[in-house]
N, C-alpha and C positions, 0 to 999 in steps of 0.2 A: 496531431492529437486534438481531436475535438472540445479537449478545455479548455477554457480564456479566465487569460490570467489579467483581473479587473483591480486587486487591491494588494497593499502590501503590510507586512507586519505593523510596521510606523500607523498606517490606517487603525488597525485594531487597537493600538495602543490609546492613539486620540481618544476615543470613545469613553474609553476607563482610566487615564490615570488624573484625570480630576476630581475623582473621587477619592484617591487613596494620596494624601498629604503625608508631605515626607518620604516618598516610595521615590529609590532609586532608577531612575529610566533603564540603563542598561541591566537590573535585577527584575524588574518588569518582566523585558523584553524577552531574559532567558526563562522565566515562570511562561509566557505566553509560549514562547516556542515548545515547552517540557510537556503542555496540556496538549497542543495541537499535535506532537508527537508520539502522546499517548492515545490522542483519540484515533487516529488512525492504526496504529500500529493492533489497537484491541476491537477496533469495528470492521478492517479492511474494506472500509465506506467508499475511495476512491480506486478505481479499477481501470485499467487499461489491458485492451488484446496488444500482443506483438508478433509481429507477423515476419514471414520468411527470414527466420533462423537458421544458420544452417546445421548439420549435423554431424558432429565428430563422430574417430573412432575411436574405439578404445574407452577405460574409464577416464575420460576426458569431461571436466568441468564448462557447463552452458553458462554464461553467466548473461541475462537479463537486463535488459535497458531498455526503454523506451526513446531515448536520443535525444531526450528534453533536460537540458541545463537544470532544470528548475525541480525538477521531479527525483526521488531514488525508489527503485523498488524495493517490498518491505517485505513481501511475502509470494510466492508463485502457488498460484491457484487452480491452475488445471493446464493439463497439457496433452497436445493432440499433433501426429504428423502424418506428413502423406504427401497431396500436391495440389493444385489449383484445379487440374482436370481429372484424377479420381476418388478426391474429398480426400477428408481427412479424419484419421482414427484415432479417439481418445488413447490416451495411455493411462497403465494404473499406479498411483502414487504407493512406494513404496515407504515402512517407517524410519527404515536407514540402509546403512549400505548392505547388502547381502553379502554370507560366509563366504559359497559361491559364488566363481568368478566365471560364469557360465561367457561365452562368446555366442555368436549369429552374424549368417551372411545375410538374414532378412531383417525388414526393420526391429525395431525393440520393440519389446511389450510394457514392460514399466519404466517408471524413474522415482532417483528418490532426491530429497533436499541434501546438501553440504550442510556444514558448518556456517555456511554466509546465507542470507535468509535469501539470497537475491540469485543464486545457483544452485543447479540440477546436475545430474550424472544420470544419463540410458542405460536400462538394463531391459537382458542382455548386451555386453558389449558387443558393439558394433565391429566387428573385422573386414570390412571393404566396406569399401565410399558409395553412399546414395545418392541420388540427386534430390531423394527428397530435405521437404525443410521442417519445421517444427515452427510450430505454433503456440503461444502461451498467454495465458490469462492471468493477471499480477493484482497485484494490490500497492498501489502507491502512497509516498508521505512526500509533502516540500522539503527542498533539500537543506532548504536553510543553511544557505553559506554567506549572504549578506551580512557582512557586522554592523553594517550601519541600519537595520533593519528594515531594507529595502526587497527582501524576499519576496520573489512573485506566487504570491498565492490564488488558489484555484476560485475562479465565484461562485463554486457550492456551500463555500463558509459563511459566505454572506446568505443566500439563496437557502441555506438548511440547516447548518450546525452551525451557523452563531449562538445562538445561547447557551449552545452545552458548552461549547469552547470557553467561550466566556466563564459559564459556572469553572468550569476546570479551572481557569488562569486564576478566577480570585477565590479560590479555596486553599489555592497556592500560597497568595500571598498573606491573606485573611490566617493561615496558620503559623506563619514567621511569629517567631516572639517578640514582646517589647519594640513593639513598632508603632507608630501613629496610627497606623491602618488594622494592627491586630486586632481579632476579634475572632475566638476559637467558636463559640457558637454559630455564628456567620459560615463559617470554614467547613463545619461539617454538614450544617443545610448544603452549601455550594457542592461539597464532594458527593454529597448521596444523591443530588440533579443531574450531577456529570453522569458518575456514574450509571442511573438508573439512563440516562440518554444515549448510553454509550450502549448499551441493551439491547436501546427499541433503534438505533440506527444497525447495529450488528446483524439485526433479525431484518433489518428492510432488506441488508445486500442481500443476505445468503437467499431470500425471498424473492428477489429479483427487482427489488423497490415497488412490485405490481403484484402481489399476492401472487405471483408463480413458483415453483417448486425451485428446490436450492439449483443453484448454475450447474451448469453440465456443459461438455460439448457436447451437442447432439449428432447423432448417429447420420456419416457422411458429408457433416459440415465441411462447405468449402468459403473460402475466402478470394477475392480478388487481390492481383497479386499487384504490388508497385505502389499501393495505400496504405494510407495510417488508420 
């Protein structure tokens, strides 16, 4: 995966908890991971393709991964199958599962999400095996399983959403009561920054971060196979 992981939570904390006296390290640490897990989860900022998945039959659950320790997937954003030699054809998201439990011997035409934000189900079910694979467009969060707040995180935090994170982390704590550090006026400037950041990055993705029209697969996309 083409992201490098340059900094880690412990990093972000440095910056800010000289400011906030009195502030518990490990209640820091879990306010900073709650903003960074909301900023992604509401802007789908970080994206990653995965590529040759293969493909069940039956209403059979895909479940999503990129193979990076460090990464979960949060959300699936487009999905497309076929082959490396005669492209590959979007499918259309459906809003849940259908009444109908239609079957096909030929590929699916839709799919819809599960209950896990991280899995898909093909519709029509599939009733014999394809060689094709399936392709998926996601949207990623750090998985933040470091206690000691050694979490590898991605250098677009650094690189772009540093300050909205930051607004996020200390609107968090800035709204705690009865703290050294409270300060409810502060809290809610911090929340209406996140906020409003969390906005203008949501509109960068679906935009393509280059003023282009919202993400698509495009028609015949093919991928090289054996890459990330």
């Amino acid at each position: 995966m083409a992201t490098e992981y340059t900094l880690s939570l412990n990093d972000l904390l440095k910056d800010r908890l000289p400011e906030l006296p009195g502030v518990v390290r490990s209640v820091a640490a879990r306010e900073l991971r709650l903003a960074m897990r909301e900023f992604f989860e509401k802007t789908f900022a970080w994206t990653a393709t995965i590529k040759d998945v293969s493909v069940p039959t039956g209403e059979t659950g895909i479940q999503f991964t990129d193979g990076d320790d460090n990464t979960e997937v949060i959300a699936v954003l487009g999905v497309a199958i076929g082959n490396s030699t005669e492209g590959y054809t979007p499918l259309v998201s459906l809003a849940g599962r259908p009444i109908d439990e239609d079957t096909t011997s030929v590929n699916p035409t839709h799919w819809y999400i599960t209950s896990n934000p991280d899995e898909i189900v093909l519709y029509p079910y599939l009733d014999t095996a394809t060689s094709d694979d399936i392709t998926a467009h996601v949207a990623l969060i750090p998985a933040f399983d470091a206690a000691n707040g050694d979490d590898a995180l991605p250098r677009q935090i650094t690189l772009k959403y540093y300050d909205a994170i930051m607004d996020g982390f200390l609107a968090r704590l800035y709204d705690q009561p009865q703290k050294p550090y409270s300060n409810p006026t502060k809290a809610m400037q911090k929340r209406h920054n996140f906020v409003r950041a969390m906005g203008y990055y949501a509109s960068q993705r679906k935009n393509g971060y280059n003023g282009t029209p919202n993400w698509r697969f495009p028609n015949n996309w093919q991928v090289a196979r054996g890459g990330r």
